[in-house]
VOKOL-740087 format. One record per residue (C-alpha): z, y, x; chain. Coordinates in nm, 4 decimals, padded with zeros to 6 digits. Each point is the difference from the previous one (the first is absolute). Layout:
REM VOKOL-740087
c3 = Z&c2 = Y&c1 = X&chain = A
...
REM end
This chain:
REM VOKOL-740087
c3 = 23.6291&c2 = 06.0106&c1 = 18.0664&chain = A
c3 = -00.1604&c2 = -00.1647&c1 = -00.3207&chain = A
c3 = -00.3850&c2 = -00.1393&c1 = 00.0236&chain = A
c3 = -00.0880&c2 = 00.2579&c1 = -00.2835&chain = A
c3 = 00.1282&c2 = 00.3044&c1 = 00.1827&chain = A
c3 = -00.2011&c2 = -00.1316&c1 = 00.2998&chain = A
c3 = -00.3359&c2 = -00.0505&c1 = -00.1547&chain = A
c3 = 00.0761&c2 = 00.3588&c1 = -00.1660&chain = A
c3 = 00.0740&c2 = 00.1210&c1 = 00.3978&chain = A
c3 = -00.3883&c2 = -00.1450&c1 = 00.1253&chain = A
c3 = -00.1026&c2 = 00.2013&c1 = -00.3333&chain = A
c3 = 00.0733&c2 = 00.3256&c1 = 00.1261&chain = A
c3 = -00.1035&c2 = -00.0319&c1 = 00.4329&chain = A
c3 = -00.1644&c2 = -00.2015&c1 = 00.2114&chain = A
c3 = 00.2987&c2 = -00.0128&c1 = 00.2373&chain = A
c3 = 00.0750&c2 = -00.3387&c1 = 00.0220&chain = A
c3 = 00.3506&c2 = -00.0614&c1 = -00.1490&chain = A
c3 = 00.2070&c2 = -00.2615&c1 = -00.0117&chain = A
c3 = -00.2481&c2 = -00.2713&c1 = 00.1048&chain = A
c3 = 00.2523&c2 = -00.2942&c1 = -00.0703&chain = A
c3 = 00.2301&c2 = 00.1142&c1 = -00.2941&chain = A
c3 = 00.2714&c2 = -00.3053&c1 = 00.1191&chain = A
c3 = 00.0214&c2 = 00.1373&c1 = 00.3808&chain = A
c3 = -00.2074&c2 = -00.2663&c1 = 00.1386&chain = A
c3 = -00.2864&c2 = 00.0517&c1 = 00.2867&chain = A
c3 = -00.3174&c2 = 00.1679&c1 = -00.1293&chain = A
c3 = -00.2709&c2 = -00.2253&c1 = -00.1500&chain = A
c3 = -00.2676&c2 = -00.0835&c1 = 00.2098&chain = A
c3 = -00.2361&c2 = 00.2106&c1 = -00.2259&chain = A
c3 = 00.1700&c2 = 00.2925&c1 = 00.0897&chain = A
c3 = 00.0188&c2 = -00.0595&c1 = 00.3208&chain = A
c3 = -00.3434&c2 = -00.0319&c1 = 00.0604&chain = A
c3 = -00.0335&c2 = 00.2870&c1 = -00.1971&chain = A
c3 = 00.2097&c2 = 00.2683&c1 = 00.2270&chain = A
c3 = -00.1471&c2 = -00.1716&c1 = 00.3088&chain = A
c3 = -00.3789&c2 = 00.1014&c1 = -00.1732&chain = A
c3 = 00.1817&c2 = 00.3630&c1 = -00.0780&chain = A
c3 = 00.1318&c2 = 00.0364&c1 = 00.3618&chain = A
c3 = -00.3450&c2 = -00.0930&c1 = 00.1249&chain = A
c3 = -00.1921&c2 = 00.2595&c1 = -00.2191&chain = A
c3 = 00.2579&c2 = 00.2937&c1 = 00.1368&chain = A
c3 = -00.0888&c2 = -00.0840&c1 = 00.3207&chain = A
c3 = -00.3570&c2 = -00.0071&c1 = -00.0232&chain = A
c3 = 00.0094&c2 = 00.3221&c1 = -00.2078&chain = A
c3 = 00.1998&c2 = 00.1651&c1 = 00.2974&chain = A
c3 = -00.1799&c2 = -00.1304&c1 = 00.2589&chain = A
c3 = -00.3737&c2 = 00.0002&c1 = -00.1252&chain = A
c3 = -00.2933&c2 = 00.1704&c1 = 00.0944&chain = A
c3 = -00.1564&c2 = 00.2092&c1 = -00.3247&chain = A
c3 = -00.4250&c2 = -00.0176&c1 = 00.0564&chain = A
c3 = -00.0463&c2 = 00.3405&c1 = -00.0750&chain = A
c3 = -00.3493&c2 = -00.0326&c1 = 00.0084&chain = A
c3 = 00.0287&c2 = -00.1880&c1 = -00.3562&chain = A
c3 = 00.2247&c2 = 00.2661&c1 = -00.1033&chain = A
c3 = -00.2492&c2 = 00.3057&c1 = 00.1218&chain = A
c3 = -00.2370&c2 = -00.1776&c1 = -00.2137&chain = A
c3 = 00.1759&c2 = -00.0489&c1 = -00.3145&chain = A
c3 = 00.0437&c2 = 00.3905&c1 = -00.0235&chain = A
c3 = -00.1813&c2 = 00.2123&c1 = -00.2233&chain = A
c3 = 00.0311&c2 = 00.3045&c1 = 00.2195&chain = A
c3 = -00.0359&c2 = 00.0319&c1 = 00.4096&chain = A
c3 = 00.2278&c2 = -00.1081&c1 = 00.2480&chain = A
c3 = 00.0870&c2 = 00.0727&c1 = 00.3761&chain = A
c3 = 00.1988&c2 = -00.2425&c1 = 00.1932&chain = A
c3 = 00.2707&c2 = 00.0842&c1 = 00.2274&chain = A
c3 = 00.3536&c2 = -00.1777&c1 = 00.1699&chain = A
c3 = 00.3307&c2 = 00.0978&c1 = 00.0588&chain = A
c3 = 00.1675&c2 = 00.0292&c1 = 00.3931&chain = A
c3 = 00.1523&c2 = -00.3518&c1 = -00.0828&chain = A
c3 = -00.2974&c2 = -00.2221&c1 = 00.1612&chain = A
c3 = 00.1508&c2 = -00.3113&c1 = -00.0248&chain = A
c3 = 00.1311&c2 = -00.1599&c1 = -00.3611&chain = A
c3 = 00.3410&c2 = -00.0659&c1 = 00.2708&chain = A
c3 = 00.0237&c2 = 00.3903&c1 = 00.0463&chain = A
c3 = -00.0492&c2 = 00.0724&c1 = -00.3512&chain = A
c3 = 00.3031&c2 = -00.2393&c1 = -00.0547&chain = A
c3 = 00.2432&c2 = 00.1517&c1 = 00.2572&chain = A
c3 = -00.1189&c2 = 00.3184&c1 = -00.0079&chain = A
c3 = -00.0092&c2 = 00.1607&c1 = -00.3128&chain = A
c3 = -00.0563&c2 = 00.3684&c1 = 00.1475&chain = A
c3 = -00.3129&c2 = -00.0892&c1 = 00.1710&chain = A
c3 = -00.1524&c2 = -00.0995&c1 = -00.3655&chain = A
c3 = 00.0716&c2 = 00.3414&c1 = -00.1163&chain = A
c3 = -00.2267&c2 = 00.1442&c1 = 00.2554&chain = A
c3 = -00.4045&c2 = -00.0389&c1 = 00.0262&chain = A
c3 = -00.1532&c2 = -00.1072&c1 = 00.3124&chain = A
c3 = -00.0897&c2 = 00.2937&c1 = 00.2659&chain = A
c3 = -00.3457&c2 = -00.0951&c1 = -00.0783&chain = A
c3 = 00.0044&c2 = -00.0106&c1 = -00.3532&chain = A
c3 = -00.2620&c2 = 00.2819&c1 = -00.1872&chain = A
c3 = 00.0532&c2 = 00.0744&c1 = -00.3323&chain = A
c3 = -00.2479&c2 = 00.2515&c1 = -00.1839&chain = A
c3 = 00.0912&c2 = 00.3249&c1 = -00.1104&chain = A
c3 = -00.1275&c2 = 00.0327&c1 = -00.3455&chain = A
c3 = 00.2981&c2 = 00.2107&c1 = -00.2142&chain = A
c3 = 00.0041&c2 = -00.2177&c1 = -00.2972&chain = A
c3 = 00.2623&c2 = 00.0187&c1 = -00.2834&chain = A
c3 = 00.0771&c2 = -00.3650&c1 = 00.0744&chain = A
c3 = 00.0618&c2 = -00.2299&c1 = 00.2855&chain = A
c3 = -00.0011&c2 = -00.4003&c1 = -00.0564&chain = A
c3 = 00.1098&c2 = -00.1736&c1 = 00.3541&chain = A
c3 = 00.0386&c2 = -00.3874&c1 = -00.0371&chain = A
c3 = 00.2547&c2 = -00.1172&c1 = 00.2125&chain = A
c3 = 00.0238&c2 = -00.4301&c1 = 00.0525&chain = A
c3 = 00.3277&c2 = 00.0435&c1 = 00.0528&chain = A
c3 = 00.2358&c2 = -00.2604&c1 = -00.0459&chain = A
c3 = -00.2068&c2 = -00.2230&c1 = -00.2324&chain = A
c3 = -00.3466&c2 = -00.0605&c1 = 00.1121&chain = A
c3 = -00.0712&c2 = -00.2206&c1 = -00.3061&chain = A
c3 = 00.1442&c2 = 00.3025&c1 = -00.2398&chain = A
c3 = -00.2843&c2 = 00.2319&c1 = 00.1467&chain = A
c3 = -00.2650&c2 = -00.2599&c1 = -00.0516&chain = A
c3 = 00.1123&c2 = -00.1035&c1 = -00.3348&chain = A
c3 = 00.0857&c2 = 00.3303&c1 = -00.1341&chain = A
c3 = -00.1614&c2 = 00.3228&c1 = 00.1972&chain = A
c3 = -00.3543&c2 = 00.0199&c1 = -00.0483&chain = A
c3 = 00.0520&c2 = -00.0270&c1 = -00.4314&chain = A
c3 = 00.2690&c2 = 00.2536&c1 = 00.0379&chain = A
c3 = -00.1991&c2 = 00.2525&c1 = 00.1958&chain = A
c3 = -00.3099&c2 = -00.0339&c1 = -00.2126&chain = A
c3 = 00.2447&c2 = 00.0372&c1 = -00.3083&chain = A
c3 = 00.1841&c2 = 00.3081&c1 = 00.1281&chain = A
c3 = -00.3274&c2 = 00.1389&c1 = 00.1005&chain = A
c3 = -00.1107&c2 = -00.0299&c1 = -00.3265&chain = A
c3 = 00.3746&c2 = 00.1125&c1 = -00.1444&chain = A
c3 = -00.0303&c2 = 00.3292&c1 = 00.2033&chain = A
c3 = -00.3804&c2 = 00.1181&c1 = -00.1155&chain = A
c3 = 00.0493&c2 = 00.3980&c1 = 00.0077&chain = A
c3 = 00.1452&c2 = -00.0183&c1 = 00.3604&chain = A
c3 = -00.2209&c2 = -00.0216&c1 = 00.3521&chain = A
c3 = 00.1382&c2 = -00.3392&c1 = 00.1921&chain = A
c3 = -00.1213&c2 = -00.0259&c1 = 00.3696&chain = A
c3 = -00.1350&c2 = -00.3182&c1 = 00.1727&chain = A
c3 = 00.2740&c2 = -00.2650&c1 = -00.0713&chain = A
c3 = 00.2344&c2 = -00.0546&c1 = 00.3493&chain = A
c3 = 00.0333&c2 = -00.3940&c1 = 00.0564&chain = A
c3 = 00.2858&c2 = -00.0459&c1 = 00.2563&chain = A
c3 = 00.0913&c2 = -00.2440&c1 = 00.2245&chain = A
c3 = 00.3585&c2 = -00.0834&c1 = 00.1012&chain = A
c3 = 00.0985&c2 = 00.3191&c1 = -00.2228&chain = A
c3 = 00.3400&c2 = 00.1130&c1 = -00.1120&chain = A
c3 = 00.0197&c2 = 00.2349&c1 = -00.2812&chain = A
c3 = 00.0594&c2 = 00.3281&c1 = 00.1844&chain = A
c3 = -00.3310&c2 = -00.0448&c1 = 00.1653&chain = A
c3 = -00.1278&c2 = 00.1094&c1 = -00.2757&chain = A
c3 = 00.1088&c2 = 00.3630&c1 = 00.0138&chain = A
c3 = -00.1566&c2 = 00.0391&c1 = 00.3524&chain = A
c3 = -00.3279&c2 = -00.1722&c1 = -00.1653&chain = A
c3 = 00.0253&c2 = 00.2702&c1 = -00.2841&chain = A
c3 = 00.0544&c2 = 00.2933&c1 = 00.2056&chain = A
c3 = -00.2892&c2 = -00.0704&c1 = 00.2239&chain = A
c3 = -00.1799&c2 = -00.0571&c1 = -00.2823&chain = A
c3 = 00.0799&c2 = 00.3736&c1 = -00.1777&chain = A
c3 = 00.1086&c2 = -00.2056&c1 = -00.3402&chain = A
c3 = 00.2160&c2 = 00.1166&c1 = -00.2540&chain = A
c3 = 00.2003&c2 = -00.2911&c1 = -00.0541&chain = A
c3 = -00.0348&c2 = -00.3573&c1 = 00.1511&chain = A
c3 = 00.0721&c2 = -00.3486&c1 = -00.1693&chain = A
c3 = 00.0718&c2 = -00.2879&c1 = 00.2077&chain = A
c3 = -00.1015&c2 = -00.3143&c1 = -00.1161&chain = A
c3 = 00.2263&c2 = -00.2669&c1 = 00.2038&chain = A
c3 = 00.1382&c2 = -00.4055&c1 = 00.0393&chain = A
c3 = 00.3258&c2 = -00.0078&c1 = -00.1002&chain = A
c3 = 00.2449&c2 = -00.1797&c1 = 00.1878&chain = A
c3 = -00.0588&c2 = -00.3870&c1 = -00.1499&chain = A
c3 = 00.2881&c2 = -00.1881&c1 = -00.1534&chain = A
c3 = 00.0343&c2 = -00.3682&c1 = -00.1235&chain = A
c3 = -00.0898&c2 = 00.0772&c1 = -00.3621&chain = A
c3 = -00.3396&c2 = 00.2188&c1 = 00.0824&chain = A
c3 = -00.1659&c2 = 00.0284&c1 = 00.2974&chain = A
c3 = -00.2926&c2 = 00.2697&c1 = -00.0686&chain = A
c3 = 00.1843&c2 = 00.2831&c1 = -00.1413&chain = A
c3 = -00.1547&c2 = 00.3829&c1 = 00.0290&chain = A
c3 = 00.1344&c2 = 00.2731&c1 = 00.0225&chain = A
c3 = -00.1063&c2 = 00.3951&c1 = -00.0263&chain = A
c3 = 00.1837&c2 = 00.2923&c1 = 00.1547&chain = A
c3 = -00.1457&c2 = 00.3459&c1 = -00.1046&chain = A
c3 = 00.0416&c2 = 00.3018&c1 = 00.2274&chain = A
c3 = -00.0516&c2 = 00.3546&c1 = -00.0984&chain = A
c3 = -00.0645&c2 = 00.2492&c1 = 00.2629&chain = A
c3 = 00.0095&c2 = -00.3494&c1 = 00.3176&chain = A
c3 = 00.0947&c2 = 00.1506&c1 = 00.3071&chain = A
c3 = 00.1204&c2 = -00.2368&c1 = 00.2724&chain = A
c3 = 00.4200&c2 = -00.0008&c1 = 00.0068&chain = A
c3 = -00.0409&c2 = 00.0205&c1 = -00.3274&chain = A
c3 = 00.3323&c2 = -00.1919&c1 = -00.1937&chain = A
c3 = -00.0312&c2 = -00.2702&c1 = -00.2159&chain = A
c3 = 00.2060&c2 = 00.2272&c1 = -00.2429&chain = A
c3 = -00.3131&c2 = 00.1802&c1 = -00.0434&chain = A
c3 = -00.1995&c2 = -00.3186&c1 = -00.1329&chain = A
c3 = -00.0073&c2 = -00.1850&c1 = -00.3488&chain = A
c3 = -00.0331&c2 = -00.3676&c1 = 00.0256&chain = A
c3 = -00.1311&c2 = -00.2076&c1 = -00.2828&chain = A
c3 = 00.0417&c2 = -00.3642&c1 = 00.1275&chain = A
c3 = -00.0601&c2 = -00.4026&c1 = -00.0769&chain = A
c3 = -00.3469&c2 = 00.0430&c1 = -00.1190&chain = A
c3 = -00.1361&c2 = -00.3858&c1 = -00.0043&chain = A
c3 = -00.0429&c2 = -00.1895&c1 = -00.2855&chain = A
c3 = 00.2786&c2 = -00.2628&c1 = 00.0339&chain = A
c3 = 00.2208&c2 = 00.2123&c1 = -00.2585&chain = A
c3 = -00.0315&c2 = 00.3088&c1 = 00.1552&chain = A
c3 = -00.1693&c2 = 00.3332&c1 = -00.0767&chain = A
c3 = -00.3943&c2 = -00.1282&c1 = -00.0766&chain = A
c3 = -00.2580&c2 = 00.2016&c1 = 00.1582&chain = A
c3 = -00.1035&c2 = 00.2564&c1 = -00.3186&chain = A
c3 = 00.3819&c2 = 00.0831&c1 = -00.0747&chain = A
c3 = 00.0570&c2 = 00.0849&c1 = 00.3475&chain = A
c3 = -00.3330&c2 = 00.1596&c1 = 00.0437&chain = A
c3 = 00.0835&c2 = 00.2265&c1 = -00.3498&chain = A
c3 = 00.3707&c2 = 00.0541&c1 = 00.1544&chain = A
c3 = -00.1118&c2 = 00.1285&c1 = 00.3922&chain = A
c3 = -00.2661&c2 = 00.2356&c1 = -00.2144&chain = A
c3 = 00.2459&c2 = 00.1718&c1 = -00.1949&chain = A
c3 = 00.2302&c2 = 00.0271&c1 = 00.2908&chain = A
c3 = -00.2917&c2 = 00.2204&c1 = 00.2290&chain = A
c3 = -00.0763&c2 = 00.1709&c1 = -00.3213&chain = A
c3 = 00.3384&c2 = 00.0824&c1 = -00.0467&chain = A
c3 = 00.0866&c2 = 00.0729&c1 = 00.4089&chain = A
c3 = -00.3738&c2 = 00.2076&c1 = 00.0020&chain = A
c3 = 00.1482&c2 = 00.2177&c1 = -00.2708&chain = A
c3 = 00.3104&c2 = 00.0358&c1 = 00.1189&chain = A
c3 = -00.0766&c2 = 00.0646&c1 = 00.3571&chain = A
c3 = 00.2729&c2 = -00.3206&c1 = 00.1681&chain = A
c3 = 00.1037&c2 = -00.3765&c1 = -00.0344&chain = A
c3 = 00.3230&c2 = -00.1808&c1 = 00.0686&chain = A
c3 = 00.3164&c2 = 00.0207&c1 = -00.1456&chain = A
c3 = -00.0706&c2 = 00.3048&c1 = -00.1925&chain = A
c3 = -00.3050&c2 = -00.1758&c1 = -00.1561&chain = A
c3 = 00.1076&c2 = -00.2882&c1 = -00.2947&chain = A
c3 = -00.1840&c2 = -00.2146&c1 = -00.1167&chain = A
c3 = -00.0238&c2 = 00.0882&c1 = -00.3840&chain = A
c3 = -00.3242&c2 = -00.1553&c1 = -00.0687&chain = A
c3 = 00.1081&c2 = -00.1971&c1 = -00.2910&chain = A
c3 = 00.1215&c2 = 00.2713&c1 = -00.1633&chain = A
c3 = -00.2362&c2 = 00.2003&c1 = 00.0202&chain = A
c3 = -00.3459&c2 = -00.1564&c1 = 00.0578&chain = A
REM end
């Protein structure tokens, strides 16, 4: 493989490829590098977000509430206890057009880099519609959401949530949007618009512009999912 079509490989990802082009051990630099990498995933994974900062940062109100997974080891093993809130969770009933749940996910440093700027800007994207009190979740998988929507009496719910880290980014978001949440609901039902960090992925006003048209679209058209495409650059 030449040096040229190397360099023009690093041009296009920030996979790391070919590190030594003559199939020698990786330079020290690099290295160091994926160690640093490997250490951010972890932290992302297994970090605590201080939702407290986050509550703050909001423009609009906020309740707090945690999933049946207690311990970050649960959340880990048990994926089906994130998906469920706590017994003792209470979650107003307000019947609002719009539900926003923050979830930390798998990436606690994605929801404090990323969440509170992308619910103020969807707040501000969706002016027309009523939004309830923002849902900040802890040790939250992305079906919670539809239990969190329901008990609400929303509309549709969109779940701001840490992405699983990788060795290239470690504080991706992502959104899931949910028309009609009911719990059991499947994730055939849901549109995903993912890697929103600002490392080369989707910055937060072109994802904020693409979730709005999406709820615009799945509010007139009564559904989400696979039936639901994502034609916002066609059509504005």
């Amino acid at each position: 493989m030449s040096k040229d079509l190397i360099e023009r490989l690093h041009a296009l990802t920030p996979s790391r490829v070919r590190l030594d082009p003559a199939g020698g051990a990786a330079p020290l630099a690099a290295v160091l590098d994926f160690q640093a990498c490997h250490a951010a995933a972890r932290a992302a994974i297994h970090g605590q977000v201080d939702w407290d900062s986050i509550a703050a940062a909001l423009d609009g109100s906020s309740f707090r509430v945690a999933s049946r997974a207690t311990a970050r080891a649960d959340y880990l093993r048990r994926p089906d206890l994130g998906r469920m809130l706590d017994p003792s969770a209470i979650v107003p009933k307000v019947q609002c057009d719009v539900a926003l749940v923050v979830a930390d996910g798998l990436s606690a440093t994605a929801i404090a880099h990323h969440a509170p700027a992308m619910c103020n800007l969807l707040m501000s994207a969706l002016k027309g519609m009523t939004i309830g009190p923002i849902a900040l979740v802890e040790g939250g998988r992305v079906a919670i959401a539809d239990e969190i929507g329901d008990r609400m009496g929303a509309r549709l719910t969109i779940m701001l949530i840490g992405e699983r880290p990788g060795l290239s980014v470690s504080d991706s978001l992502g959104a899931y949007l949910t028309f009609a949440p009911r719990a059991g609901t499947p994730d055939s039902l849901r549109n995903c618009v993912s890697n929103i960090h600002d490392k080369g992925g989707l910055d937060h006003a072109a994802a904020a512009h693409k979730i709005a048209w999406l709820v615009r679209q799945a509010m007139h058209r009564s559904l989400t999912g696979t039936a639901l495409k994502d034609d916002s650059h066609l059509l504005g």
